[in-house]
mmCIF file of the N, C-alpha and C atoms, coordinates in Angstrom:
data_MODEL
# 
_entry.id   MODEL 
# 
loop_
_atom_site.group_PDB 
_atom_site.id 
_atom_site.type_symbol 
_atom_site.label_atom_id 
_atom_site.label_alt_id 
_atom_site.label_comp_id 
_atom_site.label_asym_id 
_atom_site.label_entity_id 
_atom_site.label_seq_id 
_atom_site.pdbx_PDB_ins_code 
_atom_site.Cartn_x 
_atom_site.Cartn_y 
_atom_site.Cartn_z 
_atom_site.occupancy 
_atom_site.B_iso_or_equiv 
_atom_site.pdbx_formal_charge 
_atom_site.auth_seq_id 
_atom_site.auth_comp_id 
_atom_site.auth_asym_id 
_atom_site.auth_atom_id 
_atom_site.pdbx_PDB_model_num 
ATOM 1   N N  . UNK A 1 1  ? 27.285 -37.323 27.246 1.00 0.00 ? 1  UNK A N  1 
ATOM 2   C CA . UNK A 1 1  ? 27.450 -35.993 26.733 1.00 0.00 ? 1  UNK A CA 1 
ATOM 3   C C  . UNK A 1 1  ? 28.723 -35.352 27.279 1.00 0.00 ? 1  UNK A C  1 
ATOM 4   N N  . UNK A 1 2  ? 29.266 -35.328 28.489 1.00 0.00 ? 2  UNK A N  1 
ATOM 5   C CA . UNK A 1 2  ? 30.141 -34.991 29.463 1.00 0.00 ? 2  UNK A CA 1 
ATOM 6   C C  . UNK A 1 2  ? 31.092 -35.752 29.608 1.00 0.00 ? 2  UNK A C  1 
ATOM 7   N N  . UNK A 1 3  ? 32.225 -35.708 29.732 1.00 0.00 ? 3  UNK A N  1 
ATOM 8   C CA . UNK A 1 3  ? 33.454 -37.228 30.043 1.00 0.00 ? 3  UNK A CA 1 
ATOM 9   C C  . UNK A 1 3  ? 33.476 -37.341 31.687 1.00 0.00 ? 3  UNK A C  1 
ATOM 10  N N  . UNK A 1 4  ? 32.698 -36.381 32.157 1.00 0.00 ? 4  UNK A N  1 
ATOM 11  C CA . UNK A 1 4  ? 32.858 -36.141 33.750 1.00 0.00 ? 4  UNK A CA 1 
ATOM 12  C C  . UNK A 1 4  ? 31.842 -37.245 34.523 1.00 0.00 ? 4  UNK A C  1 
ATOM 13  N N  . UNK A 1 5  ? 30.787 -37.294 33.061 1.00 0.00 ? 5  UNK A N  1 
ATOM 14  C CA . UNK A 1 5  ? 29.651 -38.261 33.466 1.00 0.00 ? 5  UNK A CA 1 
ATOM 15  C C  . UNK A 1 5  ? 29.225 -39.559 33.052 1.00 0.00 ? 5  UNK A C  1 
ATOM 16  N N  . UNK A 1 6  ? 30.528 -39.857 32.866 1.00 0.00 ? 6  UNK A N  1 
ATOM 17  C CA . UNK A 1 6  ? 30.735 -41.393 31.668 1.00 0.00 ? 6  UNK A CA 1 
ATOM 18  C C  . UNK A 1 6  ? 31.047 -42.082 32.831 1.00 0.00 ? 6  UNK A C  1 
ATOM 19  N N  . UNK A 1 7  ? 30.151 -42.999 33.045 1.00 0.00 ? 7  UNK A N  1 
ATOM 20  C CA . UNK A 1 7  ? 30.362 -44.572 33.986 1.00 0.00 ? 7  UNK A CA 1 
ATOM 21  C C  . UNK A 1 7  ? 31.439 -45.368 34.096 1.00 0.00 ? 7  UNK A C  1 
ATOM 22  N N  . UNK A 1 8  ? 31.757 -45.624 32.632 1.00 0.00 ? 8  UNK A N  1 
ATOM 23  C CA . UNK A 1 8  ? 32.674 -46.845 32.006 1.00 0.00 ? 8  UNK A CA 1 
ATOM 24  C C  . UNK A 1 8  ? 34.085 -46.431 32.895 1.00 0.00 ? 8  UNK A C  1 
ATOM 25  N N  . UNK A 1 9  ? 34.586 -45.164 33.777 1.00 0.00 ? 9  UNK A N  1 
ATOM 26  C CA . UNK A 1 9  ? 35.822 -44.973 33.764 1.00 0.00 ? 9  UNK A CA 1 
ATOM 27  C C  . UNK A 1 9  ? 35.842 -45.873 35.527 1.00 0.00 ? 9  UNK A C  1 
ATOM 28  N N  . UNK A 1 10 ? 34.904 -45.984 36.233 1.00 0.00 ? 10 UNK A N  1 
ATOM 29  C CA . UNK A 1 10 ? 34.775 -47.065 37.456 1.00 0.00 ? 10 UNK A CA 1 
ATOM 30  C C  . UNK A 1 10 ? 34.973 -48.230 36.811 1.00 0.00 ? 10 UNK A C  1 
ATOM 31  N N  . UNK A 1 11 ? 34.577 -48.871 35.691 1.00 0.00 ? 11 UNK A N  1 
ATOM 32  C CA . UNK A 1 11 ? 34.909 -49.810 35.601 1.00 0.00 ? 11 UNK A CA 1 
ATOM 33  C C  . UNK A 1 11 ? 36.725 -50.759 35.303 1.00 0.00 ? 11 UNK A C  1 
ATOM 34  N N  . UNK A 1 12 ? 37.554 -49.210 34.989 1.00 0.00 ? 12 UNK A N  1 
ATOM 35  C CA . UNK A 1 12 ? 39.033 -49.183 34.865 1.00 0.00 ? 12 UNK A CA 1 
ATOM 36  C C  . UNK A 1 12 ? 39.419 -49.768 35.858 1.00 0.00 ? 12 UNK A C  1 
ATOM 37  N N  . UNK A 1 13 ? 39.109 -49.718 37.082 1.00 0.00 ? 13 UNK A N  1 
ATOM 38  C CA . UNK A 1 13 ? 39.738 -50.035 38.408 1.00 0.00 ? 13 UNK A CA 1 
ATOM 39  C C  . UNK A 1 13 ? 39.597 -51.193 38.878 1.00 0.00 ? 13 UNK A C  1 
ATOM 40  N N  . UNK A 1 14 ? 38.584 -51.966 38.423 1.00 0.00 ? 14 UNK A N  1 
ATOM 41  C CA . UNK A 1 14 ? 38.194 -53.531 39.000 1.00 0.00 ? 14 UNK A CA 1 
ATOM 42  C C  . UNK A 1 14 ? 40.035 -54.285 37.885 1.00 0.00 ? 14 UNK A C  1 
ATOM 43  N N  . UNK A 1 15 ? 40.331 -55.279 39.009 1.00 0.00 ? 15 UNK A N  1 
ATOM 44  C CA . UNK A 1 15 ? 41.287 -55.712 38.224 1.00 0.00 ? 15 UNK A CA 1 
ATOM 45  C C  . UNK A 1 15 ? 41.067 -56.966 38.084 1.00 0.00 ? 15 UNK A C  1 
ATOM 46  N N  . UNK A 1 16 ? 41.427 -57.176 36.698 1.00 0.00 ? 16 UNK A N  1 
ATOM 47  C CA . UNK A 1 16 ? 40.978 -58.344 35.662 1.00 0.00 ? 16 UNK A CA 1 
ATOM 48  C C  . UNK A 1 16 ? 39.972 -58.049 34.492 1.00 0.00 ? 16 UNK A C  1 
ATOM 49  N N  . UNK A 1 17 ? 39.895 -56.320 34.586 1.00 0.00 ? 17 UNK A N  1 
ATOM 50  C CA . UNK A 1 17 ? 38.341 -56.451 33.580 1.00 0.00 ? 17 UNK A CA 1 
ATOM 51  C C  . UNK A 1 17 ? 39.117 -55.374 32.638 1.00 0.00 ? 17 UNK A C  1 
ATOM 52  N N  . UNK A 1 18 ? 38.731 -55.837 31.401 1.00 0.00 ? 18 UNK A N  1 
ATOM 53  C CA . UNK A 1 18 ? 39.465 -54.722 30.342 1.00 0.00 ? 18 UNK A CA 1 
ATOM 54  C C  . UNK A 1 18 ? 38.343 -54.238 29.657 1.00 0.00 ? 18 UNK A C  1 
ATOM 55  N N  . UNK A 1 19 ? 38.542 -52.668 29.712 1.00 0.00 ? 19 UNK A N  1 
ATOM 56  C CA . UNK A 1 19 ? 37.385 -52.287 29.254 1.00 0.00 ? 19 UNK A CA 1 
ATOM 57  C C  . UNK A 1 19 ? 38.077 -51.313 27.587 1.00 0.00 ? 19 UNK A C  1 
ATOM 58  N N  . UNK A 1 20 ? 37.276 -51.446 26.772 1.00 0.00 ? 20 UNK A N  1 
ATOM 59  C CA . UNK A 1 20 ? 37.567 -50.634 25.113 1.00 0.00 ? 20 UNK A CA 1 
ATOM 60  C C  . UNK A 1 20 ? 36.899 -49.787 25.060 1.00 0.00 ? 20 UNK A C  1 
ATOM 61  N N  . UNK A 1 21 ? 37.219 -48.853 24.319 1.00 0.00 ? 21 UNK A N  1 
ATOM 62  C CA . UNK A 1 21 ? 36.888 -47.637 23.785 1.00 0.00 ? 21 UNK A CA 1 
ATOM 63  C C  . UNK A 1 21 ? 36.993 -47.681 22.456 1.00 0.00 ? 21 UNK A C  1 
ATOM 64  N N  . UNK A 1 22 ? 35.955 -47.679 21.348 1.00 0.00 ? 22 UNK A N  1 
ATOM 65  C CA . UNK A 1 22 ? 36.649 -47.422 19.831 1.00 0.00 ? 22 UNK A CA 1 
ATOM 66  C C  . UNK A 1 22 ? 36.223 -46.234 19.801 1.00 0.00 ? 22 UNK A C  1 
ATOM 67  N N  . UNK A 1 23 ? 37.128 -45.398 18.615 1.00 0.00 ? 23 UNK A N  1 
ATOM 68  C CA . UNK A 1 23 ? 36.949 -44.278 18.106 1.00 0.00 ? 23 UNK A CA 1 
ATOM 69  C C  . UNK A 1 23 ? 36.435 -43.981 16.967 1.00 0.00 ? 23 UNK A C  1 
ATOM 70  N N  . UNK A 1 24 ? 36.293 -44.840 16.275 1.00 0.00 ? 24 UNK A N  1 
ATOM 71  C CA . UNK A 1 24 ? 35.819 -45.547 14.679 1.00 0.00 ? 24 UNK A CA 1 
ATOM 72  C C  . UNK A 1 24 ? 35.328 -46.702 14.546 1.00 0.00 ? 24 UNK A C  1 
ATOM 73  N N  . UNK A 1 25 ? 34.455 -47.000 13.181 1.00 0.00 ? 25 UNK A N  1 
ATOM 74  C CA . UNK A 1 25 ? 34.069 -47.909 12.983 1.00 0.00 ? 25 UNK A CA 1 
ATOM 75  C C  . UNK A 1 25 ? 35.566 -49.349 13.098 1.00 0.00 ? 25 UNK A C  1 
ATOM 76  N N  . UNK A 1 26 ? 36.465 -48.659 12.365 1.00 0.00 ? 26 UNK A N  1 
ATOM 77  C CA . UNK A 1 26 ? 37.364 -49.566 12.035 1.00 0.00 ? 26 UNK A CA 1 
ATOM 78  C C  . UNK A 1 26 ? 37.983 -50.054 13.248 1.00 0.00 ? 26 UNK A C  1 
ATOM 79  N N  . UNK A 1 27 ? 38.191 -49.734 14.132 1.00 0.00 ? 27 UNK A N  1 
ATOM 80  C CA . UNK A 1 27 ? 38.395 -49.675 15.731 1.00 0.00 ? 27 UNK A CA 1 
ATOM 81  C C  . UNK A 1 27 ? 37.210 -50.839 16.396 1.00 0.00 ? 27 UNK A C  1 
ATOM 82  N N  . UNK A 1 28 ? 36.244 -49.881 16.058 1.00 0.00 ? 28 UNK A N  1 
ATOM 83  C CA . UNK A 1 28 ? 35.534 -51.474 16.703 1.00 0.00 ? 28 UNK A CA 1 
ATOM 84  C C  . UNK A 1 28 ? 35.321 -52.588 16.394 1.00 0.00 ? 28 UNK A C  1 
ATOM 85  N N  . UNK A 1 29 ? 35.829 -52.715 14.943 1.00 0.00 ? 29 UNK A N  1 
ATOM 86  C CA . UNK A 1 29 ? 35.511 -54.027 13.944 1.00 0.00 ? 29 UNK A CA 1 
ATOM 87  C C  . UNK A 1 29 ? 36.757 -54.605 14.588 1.00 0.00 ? 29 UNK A C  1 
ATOM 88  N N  . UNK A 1 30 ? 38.076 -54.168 14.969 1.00 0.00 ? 30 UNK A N  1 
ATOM 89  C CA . UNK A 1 30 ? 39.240 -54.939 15.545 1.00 0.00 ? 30 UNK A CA 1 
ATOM 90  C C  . UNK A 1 30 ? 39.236 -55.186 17.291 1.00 0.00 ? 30 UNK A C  1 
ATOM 91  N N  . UNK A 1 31 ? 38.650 -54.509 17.671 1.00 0.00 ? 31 UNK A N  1 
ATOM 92  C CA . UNK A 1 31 ? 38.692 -54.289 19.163 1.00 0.00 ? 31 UNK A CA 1 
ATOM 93  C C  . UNK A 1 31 ? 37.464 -55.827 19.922 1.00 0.00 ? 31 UNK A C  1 
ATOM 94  N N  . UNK A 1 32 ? 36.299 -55.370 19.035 1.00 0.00 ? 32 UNK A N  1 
ATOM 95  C CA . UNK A 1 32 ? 35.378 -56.420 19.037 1.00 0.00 ? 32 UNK A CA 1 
ATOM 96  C C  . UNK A 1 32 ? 35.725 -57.782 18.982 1.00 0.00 ? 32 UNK A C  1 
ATOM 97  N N  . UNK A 1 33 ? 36.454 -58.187 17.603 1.00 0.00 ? 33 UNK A N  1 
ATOM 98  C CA . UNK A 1 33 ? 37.226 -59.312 17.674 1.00 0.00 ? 33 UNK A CA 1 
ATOM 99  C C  . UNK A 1 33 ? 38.513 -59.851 18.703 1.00 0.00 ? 33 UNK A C  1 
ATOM 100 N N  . UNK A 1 34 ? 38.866 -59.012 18.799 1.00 0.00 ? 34 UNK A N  1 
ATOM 101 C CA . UNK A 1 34 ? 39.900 -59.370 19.953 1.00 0.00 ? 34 UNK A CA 1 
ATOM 102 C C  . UNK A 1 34 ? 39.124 -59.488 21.010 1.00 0.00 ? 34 UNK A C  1 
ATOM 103 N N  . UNK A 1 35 ? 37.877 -58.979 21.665 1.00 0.00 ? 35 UNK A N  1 
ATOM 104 C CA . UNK A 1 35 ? 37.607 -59.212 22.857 1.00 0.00 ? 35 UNK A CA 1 
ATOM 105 C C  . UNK A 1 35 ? 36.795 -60.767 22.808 1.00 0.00 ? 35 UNK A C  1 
ATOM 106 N N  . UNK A 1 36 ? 36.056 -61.014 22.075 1.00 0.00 ? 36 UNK A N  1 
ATOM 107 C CA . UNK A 1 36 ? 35.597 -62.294 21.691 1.00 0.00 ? 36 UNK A CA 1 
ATOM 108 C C  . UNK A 1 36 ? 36.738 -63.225 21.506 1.00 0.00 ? 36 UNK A C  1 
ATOM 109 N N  . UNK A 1 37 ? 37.619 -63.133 21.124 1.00 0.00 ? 37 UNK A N  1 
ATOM 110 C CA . UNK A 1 37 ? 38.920 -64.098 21.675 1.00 0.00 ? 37 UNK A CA 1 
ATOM 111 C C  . UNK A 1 37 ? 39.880 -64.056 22.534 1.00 0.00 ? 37 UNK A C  1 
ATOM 112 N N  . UNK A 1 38 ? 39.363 -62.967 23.644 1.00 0.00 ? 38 UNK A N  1 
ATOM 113 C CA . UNK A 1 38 ? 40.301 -62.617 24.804 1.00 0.00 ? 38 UNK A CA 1 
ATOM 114 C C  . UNK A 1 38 ? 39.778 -64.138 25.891 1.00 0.00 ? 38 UNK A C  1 
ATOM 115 N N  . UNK A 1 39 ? 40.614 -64.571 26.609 1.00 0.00 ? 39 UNK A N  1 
ATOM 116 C CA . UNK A 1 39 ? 39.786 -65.070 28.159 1.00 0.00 ? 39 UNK A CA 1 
ATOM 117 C C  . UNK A 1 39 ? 39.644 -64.037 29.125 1.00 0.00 ? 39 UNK A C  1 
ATOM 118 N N  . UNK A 1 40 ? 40.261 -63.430 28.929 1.00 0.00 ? 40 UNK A N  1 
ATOM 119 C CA . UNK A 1 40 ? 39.619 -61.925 30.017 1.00 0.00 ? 40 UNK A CA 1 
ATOM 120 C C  . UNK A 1 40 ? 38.291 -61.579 30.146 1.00 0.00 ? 40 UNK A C  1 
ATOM 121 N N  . UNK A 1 41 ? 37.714 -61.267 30.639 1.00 0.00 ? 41 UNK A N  1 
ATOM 122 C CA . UNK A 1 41 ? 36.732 -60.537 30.898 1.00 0.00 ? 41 UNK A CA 1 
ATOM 123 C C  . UNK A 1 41 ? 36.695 -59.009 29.892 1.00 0.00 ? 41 UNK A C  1 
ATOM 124 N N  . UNK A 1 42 ? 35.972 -58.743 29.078 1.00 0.00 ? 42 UNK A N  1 
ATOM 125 C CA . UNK A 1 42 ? 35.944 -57.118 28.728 1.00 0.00 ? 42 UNK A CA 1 
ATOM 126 C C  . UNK A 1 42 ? 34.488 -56.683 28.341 1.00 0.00 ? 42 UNK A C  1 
ATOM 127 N N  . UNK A 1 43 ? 35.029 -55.065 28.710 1.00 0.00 ? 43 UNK A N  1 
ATOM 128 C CA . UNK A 1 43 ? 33.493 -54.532 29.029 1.00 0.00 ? 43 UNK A CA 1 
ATOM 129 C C  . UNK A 1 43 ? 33.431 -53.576 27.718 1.00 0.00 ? 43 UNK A C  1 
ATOM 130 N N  . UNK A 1 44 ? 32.883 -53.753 26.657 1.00 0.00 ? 44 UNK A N  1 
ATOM 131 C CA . UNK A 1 44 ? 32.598 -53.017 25.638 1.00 0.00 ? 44 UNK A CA 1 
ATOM 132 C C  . UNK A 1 44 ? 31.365 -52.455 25.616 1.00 0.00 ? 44 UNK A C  1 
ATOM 133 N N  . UNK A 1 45 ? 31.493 -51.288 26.065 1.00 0.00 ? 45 UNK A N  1 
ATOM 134 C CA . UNK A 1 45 ? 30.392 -50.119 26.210 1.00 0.00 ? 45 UNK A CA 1 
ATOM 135 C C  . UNK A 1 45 ? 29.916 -49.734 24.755 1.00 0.00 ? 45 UNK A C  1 
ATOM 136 N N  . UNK A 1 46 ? 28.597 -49.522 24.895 1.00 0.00 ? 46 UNK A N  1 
ATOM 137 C CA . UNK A 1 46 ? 27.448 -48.776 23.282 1.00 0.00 ? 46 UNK A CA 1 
ATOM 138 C C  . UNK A 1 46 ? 27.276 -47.996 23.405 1.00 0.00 ? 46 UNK A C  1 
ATOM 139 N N  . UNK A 1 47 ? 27.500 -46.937 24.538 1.00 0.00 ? 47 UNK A N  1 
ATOM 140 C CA . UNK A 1 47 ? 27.513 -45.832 24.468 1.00 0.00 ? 47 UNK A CA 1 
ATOM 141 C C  . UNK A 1 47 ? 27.952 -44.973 23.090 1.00 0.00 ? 47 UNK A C  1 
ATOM 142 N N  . UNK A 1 48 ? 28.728 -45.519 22.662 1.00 0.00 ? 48 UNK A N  1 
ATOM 143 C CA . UNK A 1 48 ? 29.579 -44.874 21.180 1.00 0.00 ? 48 UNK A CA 1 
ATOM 144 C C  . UNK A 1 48 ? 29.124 -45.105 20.190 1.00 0.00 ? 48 UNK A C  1 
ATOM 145 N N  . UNK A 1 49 ? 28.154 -46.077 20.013 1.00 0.00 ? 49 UNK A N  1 
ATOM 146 C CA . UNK A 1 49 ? 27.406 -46.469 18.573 1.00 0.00 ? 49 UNK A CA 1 
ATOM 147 C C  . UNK A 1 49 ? 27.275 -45.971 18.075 1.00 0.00 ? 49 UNK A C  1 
ATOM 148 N N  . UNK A 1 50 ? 26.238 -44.451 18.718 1.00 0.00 ? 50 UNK A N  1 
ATOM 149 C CA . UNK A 1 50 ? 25.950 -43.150 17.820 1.00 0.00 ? 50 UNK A CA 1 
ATOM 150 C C  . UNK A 1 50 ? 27.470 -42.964 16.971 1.00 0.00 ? 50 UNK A C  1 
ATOM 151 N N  . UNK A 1 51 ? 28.458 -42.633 17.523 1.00 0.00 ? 51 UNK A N  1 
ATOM 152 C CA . UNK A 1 51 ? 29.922 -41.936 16.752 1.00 0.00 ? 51 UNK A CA 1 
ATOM 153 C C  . UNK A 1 51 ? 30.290 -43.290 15.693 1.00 0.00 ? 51 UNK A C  1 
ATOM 154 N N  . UNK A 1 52 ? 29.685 -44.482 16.003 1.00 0.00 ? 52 UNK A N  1 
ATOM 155 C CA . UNK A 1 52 ? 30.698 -45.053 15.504 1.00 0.00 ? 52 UNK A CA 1 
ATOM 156 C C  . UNK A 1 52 ? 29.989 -45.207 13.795 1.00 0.00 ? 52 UNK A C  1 
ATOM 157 N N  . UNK A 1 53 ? 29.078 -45.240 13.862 1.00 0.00 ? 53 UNK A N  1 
ATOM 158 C CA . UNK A 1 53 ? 27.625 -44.878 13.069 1.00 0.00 ? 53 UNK A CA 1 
ATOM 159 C C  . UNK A 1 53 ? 27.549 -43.526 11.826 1.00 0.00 ? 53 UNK A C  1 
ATOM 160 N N  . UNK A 1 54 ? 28.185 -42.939 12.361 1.00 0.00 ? 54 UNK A N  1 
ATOM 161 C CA . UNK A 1 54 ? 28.000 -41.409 11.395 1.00 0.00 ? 54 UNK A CA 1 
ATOM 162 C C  . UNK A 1 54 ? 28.458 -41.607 9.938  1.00 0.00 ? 54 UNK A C  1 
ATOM 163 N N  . UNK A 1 55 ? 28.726 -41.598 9.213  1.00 0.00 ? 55 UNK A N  1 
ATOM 164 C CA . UNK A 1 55 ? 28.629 -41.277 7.942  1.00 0.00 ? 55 UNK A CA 1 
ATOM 165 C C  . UNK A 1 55 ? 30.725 -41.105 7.674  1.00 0.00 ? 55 UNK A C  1 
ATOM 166 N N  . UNK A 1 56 ? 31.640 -40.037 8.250  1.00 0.00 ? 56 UNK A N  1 
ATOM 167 C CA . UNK A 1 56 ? 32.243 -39.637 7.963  1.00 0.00 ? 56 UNK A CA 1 
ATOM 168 C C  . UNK A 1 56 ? 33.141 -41.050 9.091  1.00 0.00 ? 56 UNK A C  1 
ATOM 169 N N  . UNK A 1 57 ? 32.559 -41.948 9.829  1.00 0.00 ? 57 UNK A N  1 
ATOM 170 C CA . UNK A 1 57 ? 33.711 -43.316 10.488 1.00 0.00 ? 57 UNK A CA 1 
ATOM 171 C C  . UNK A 1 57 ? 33.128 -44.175 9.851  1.00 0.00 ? 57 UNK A C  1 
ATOM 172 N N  . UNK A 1 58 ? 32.745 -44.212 8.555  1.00 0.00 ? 58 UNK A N  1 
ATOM 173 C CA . UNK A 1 58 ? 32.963 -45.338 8.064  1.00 0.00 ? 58 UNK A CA 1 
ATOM 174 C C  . UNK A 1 58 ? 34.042 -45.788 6.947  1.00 0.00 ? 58 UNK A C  1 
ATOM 175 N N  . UNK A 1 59 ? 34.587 -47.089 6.876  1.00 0.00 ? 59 UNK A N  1 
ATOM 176 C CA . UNK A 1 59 ? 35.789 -47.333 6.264  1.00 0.00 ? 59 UNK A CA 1 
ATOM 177 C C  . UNK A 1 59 ? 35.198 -49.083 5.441  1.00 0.00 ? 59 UNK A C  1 
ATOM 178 N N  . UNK A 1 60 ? 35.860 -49.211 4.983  1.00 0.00 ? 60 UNK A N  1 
ATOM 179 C CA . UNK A 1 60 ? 35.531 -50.462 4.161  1.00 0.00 ? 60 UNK A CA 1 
ATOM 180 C C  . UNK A 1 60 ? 36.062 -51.824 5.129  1.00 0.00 ? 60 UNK A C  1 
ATOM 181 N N  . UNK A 1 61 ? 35.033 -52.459 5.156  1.00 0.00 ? 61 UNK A N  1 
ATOM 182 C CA . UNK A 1 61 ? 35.443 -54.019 5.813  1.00 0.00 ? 61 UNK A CA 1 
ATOM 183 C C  . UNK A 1 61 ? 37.014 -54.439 5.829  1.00 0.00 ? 61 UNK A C  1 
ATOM 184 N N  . UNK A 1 62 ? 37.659 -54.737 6.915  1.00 0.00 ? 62 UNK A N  1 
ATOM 185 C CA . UNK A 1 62 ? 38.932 -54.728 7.239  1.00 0.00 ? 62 UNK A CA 1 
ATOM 186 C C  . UNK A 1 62 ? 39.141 -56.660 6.696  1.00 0.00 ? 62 UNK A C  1 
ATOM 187 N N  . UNK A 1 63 ? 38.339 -57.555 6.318  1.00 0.00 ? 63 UNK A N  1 
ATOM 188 C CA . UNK A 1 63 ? 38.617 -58.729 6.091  1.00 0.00 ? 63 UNK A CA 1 
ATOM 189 C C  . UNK A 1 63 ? 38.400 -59.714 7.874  1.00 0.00 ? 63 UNK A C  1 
ATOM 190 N N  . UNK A 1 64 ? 38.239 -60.670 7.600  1.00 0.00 ? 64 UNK A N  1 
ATOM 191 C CA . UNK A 1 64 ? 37.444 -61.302 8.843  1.00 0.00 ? 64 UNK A CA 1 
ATOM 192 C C  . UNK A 1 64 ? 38.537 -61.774 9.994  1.00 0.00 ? 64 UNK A C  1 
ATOM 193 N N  . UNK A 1 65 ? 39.987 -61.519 9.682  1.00 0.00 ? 65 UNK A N  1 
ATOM 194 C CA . UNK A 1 65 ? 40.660 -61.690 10.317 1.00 0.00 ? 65 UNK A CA 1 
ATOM 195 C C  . UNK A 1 65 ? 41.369 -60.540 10.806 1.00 0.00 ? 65 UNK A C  1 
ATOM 196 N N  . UNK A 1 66 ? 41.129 -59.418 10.697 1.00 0.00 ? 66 UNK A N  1 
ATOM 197 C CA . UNK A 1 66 ? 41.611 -58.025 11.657 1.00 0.00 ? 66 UNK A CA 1 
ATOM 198 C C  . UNK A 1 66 ? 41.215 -58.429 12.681 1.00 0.00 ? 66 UNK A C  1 
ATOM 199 N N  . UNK A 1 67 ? 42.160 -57.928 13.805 1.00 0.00 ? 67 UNK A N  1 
ATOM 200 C CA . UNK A 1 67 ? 42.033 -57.599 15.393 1.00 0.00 ? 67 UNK A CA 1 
ATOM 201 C C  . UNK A 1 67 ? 42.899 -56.596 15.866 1.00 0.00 ? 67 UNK A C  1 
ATOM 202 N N  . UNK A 1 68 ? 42.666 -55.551 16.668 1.00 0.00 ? 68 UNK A N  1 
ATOM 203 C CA . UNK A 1 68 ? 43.572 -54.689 17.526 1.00 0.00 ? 68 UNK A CA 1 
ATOM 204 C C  . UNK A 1 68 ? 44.080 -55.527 18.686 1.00 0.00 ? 68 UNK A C  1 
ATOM 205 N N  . UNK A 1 69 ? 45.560 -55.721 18.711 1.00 0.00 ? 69 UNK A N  1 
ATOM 206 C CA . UNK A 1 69 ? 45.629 -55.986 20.280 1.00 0.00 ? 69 UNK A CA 1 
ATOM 207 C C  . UNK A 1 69 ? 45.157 -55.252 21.322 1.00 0.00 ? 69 UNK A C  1 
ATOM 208 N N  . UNK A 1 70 ? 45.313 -55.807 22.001 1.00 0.00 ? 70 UNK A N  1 
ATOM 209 C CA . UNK A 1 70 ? 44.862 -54.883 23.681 1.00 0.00 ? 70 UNK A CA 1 
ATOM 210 C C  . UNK A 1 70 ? 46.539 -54.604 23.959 1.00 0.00 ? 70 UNK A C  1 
ATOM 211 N N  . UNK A 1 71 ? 46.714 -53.666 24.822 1.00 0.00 ? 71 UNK A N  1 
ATOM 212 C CA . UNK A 1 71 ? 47.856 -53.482 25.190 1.00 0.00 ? 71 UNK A CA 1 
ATOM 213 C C  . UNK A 1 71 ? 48.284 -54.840 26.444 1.00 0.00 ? 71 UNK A C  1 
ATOM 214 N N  . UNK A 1 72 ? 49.333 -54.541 26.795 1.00 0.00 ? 72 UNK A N  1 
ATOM 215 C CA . UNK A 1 72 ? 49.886 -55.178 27.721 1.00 0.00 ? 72 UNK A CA 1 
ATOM 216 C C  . UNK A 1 72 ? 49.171 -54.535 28.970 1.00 0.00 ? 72 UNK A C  1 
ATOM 217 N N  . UNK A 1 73 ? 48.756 -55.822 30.196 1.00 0.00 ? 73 UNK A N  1 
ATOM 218 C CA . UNK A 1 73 ? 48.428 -55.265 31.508 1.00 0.00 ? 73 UNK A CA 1 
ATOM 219 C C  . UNK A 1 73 ? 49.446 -55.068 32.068 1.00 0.00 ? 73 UNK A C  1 
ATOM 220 N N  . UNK A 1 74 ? 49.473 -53.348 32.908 1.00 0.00 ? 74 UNK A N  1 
ATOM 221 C CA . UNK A 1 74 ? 50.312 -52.828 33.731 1.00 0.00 ? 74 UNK A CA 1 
ATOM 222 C C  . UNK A 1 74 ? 50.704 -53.788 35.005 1.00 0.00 ? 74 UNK A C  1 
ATOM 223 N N  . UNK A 1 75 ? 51.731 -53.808 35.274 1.00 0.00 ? 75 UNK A N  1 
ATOM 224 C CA . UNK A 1 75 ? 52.354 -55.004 36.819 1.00 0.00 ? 75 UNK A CA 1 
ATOM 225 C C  . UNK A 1 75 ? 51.722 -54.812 37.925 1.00 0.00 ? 75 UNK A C  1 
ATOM 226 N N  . UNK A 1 76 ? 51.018 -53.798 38.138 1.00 0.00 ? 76 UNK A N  1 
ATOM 227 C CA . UNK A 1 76 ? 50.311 -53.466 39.532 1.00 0.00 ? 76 UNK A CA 1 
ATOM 228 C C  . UNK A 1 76 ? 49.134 -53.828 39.044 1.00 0.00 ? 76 UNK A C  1 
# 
């Protein structure tokens, strides 16, 4: 309910673990796939299901080969 009381942001700090956030359905349909073909470790939280779920984030099937990259890991 709170961003003050969201867990997932301890998990930023372990290094080696990439954690996602989607904002949309369409977001998680690419984010998802990329993490299933990452070797990294990533922590994809359900907390968001409810949002991702609503009526007004939904978008039409992106085709089975969409993925979002992940960004580049920072040097430190």
């Amino acid at each position: 309910m709170y961003h003050s009381q969201c867990g997932e942001v301890e998990f930023t700090h372990i290094p080696g673990l990439r954690v996602v956030m989607p904002s949309c359905a369409i977001d998680a349909c690419g984010l998802l796939r990329t993490a299933l073909r990452a070797d990294d470790p990533v922590l994809f939280p359900g907390a968001q299901a409810g949002c991702i779920a609503e009526p007004y984030n939904r978008s039409p099937h992106p085709g089975a080969d969409f993925t979002i990259p992940f960004r580049p890991r920072p040097p430190w």
